[in-house]
C-alpha positions as a Markdown table, in Angstrom:
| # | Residue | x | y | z |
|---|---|---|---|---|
| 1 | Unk | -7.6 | -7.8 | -8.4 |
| 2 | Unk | -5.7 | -8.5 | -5.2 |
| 3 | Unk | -4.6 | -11.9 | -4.9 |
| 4 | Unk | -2.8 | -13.7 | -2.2 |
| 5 | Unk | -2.8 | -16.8 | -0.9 |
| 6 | Unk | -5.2 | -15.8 | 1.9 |
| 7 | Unk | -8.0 | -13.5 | -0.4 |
| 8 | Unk | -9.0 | -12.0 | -3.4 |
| 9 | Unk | -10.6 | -8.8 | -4.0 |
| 10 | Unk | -12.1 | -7.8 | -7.2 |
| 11 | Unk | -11.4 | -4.4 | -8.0 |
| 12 | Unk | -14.2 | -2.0 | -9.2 |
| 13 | Unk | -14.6 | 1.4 | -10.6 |
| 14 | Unk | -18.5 | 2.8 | -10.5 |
| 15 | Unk | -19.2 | 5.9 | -12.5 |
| 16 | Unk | -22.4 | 7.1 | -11.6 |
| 17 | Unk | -23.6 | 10.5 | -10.7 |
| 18 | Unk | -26.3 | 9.0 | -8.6 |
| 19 | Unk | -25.4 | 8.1 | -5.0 |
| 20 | Unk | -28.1 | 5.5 | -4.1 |
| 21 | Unk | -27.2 | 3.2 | -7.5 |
| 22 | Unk | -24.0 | 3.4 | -6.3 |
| 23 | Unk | -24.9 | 2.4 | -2.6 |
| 24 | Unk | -27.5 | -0.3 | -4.4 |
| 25 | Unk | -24.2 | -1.5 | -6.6 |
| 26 | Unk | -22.0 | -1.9 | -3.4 |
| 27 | Unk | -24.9 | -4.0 | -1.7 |
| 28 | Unk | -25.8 | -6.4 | -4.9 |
| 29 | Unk | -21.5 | -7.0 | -5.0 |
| 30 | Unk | -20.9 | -7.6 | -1.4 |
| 31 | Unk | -20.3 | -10.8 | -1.3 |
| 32 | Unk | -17.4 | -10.6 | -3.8 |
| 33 | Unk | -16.1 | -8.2 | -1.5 |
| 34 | Unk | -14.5 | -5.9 | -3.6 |
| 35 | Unk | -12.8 | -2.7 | -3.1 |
| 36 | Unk | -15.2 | 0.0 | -5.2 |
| 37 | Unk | -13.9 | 3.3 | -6.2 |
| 38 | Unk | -16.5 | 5.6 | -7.1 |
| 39 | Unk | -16.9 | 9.5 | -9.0 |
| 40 | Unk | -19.9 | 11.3 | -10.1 |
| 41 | Unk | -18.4 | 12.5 | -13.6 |
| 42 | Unk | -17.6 | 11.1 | -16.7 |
| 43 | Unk | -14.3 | 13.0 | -17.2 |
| 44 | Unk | -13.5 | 12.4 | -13.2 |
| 45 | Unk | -14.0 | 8.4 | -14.2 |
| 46 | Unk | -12.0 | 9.0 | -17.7 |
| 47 | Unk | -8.8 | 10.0 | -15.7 |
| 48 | Unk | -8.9 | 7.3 | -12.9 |
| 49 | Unk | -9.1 | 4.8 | -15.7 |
| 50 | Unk | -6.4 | 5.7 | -17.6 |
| 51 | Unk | -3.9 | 5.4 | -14.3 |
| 52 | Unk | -5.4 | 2.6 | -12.4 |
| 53 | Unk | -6.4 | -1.1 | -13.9 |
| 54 | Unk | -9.5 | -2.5 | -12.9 |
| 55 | Unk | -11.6 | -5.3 | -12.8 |
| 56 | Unk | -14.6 | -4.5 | -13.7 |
| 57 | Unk | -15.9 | -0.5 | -14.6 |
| 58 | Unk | -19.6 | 0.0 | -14.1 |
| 59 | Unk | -21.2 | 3.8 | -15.5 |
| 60 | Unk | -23.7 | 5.4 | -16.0 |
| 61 | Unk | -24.6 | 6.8 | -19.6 |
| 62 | Unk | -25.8 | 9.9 | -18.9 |
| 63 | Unk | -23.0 | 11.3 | -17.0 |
| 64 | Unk | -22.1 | 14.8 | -16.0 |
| 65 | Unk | -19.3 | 16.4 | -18.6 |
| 66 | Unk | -18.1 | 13.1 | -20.4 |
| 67 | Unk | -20.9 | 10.7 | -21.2 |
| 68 | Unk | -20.6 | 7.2 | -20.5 |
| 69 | Unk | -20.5 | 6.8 | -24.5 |
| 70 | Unk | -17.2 | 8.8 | -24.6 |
| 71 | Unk | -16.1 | 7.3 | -21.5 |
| 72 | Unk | -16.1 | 3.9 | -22.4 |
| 73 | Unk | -14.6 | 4.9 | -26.3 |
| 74 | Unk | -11.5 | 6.6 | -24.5 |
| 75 | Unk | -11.6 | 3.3 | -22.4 |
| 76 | Unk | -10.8 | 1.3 | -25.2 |
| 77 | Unk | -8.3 | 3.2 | -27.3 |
| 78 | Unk | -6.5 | 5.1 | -24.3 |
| 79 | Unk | -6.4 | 3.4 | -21.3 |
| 80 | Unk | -4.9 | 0.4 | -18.8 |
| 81 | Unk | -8.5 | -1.3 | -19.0 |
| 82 | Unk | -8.7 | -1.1 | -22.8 |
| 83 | Unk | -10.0 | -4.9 | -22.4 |
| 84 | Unk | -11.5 | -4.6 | -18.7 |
| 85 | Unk | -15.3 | -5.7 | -18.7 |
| 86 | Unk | -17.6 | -2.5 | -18.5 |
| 87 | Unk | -21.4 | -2.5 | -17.5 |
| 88 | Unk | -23.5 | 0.4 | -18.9 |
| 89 | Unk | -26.2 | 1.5 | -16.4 |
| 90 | Unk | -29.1 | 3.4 | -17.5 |
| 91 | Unk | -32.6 | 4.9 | -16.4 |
| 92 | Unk | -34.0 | 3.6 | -19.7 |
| 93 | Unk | -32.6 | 1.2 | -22.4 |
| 94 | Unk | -33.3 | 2.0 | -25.9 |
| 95 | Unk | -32.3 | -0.1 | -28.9 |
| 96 | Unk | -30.0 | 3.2 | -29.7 |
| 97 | Unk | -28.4 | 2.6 | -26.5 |
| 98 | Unk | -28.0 | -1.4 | -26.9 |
| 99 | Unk | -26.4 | -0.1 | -30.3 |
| 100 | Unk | -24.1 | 2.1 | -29.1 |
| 101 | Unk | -23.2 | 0.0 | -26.4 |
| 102 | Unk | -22.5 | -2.9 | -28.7 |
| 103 | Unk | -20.3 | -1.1 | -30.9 |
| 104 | Unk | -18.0 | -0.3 | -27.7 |
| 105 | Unk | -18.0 | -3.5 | -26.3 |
| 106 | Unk | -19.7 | -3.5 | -23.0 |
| 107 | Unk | -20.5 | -6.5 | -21.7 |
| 108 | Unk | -24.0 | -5.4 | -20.3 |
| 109 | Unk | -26.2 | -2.8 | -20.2 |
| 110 | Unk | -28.9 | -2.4 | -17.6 |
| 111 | Unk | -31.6 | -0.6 | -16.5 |
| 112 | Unk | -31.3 | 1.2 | -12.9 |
| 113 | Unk | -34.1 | -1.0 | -11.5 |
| 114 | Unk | -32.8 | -4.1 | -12.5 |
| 115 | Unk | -29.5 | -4.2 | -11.1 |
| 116 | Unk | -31.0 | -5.7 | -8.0 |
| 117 | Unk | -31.1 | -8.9 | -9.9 |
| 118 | Unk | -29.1 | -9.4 | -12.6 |
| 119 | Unk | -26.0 | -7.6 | -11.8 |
| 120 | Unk | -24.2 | -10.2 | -9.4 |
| 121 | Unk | -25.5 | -13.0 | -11.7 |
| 122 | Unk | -23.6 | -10.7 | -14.9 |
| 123 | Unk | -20.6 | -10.2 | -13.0 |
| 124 | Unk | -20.5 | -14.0 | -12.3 |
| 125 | Unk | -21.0 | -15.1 | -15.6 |
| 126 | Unk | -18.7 | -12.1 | -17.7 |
| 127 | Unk | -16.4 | -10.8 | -14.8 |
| 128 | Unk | -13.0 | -12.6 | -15.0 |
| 129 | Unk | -10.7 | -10.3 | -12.9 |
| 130 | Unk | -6.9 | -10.6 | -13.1 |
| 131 | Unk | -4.2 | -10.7 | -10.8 |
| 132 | Unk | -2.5 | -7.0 | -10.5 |
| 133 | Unk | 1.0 | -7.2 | -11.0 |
| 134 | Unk | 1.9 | -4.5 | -9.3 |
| 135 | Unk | 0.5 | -5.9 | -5.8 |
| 136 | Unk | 2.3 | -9.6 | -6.3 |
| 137 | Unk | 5.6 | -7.7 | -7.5 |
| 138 | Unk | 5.4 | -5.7 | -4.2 |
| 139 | Unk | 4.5 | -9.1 | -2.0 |
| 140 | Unk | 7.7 | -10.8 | -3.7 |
| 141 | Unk | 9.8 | -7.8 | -2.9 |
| 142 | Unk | 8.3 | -7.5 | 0.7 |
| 143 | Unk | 9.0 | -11.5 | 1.3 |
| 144 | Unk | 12.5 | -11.3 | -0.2 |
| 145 | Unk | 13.9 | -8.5 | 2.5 |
């Protein structure tokens, strides 16, 4: 997350290979404002993660190439946001899915319909985002020349 003294802005990475539950995530967030990054494929998402830190990931897990399974696994044992919250979005929830999604940690897992009205209420309630180093390393330096 971005943080200064005049804003923050969570930061979010969306995995989804489906453009209008990406459009329908960016709407249900908008009043965190946040700054969403978003690729269609599982491997696409795998690589961003493991460069960039995020606040919050949200995938599908039926994605093209890497599944959202693999994703999030790689996630934890590879990666910047080894401990960043992830959301698991699905077309249908099985118990195998709530198992599997368990096991990895995720802090949700949702069916595509209902992210209308749970998903801001979720992000409220699990969603603690951090500040990012980086940025208030590069304020200091700016302030100091």
């Amino acid at each position: 997350m971005f943080k200064t003294a005049l804003f923050e802005v969570m930061k979010i990475l969306v995995v989804h290979r489906q453009k209008e539950t990406v459009v329908q995530i960016k709407s249900v967030l908008s009043g965190c404002n946040p700054v969403v990054l978003h690729t269609e494929s599982g491997l696409d998402g795998l690589l961003t993660s493991r460069i960039e830190h995020f606040d919050l990931i949200i995938c599908g897990t039926d994605l093209p190439v890497v599944t959202g399974f693999e994703l999030v696994r790689s996630i934890r044992t590879h990666s910047v946001n080894r401990h960043t919250p992830v959301i698991f979005v699905a077309d249908e929830v099985d118990e195998k899915t709530l198992h599997l999604g368990n096991a990895l940690g995720v802090a949700a897992t949702l069916v595509s319909k209902d992210v209308d009205n749970r998903l801001a209420e979720i992000v409220q309630e699990r969603v603690k985002p951090e500040a990012d180093k980086d940025w208030n390393d590069l304020l200091s330096n700016t302030r100091l020349n």
